[in-house]
N, C-alpha and C positions, 0 to 999 in steps of 0.2 A: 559814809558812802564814798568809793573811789569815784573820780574825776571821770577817768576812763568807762566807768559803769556807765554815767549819763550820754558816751557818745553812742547814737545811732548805728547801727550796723554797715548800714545805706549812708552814711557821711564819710565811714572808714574807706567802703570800696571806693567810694566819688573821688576822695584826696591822691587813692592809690593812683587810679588813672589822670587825675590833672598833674602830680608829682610828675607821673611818666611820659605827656607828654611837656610838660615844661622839661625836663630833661632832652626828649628828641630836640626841643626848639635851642637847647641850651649847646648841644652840641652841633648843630646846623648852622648856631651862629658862629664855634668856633672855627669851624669850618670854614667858612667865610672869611674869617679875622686869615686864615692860614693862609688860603688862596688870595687874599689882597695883599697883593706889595710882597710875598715872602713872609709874611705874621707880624709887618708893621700894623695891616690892619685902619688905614689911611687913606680918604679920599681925596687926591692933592689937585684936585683942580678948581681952578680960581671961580669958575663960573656956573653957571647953575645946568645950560645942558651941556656941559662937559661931566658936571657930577652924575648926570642922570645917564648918561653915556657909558661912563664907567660903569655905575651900578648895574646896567643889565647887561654889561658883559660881565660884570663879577657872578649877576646870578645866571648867564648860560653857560660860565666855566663851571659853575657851584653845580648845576645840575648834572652837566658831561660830567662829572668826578662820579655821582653820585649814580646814574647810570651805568660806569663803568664797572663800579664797584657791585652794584645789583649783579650784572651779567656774571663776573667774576665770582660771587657770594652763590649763585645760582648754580656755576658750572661745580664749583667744590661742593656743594651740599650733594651734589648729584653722581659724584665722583666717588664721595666720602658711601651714599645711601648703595652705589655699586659696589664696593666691595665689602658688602656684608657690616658695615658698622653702623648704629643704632644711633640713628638722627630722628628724633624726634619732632613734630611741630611745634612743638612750647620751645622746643631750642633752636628753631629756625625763627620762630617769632620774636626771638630778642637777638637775631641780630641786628647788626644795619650799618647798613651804606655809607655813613658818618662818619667814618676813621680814614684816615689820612698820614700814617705814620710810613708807608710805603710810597707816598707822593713827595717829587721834589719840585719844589714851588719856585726853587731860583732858576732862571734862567731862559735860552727859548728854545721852545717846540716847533717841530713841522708836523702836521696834521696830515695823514693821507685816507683821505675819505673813504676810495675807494678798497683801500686793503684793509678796511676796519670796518666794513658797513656789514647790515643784515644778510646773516648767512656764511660769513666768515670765520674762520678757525680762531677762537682765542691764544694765546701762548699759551706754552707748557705749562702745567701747575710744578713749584719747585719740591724734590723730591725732601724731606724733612730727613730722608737717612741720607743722605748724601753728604760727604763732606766737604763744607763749602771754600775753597781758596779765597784767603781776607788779603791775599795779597795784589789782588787785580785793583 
């Protein structure tokens, strides 16, 4: 008898969904590792609530990334489902908010609360035919 015969049907689908979200968690941490320090990934302070300091602004920058990304993820599904193309829910359900390869983590920001809050126009989504100048 194969190995696989004695696994349970119901232990397959179980591992499917732990697999998957150890994946969300696996990516959430890399996430983090990005946004701390630039992907040193490093909490450098000597003391205990400086460390604790840091850590929850690492996770209210981790969530504002991850928020943005929702709104953004949200307005293209919506763009994409307007002009006739076949978005599905099984392919909206694997996205997610977890990518950060559009993020640059060096450097600093000024935040402007009020041109970015509820009800405000996102930017433009960039047009995919358009030819982009690499020379800026």
């Amino acid at each position: 008898m194969h190995l696989l015969a004695l696994v349970d049907p119901v232990d397959d689908t179980y591992r499917r969904v732990m697999n998957r979200q150890l994946t969300v968690q696996e990516s959430r941490h890399r996430l983090a590792r990005a946004i701390c320090h630039g992907g040193g990934g490093q909490i450098r302070q000597a003391y205990r609530e400086g460390q604790e300091d840091q850590l929850a602004t690492l996770g209210l920058v981790l969530k504002a990334v991850v928020l943005w990304n929702t709104r953004y993820l949200d307005a293209a599904v919506a763009q994409l489902r307007a002009g006739d193309h076949n978005i599905t829910d099984e392919d909206v359900a694997r996205l997610s908010p977890l990518k950060d390869r559009h993020i640059n983590f060096l450097g600093r920001y000024l935040f402007n609360i009020r041109a970015s809050g509820p009800g405000q126009d996102l930017r433009p989504f960039r047009d995919p035919a358009a030819v982009e100048d690499d020379e800026d």
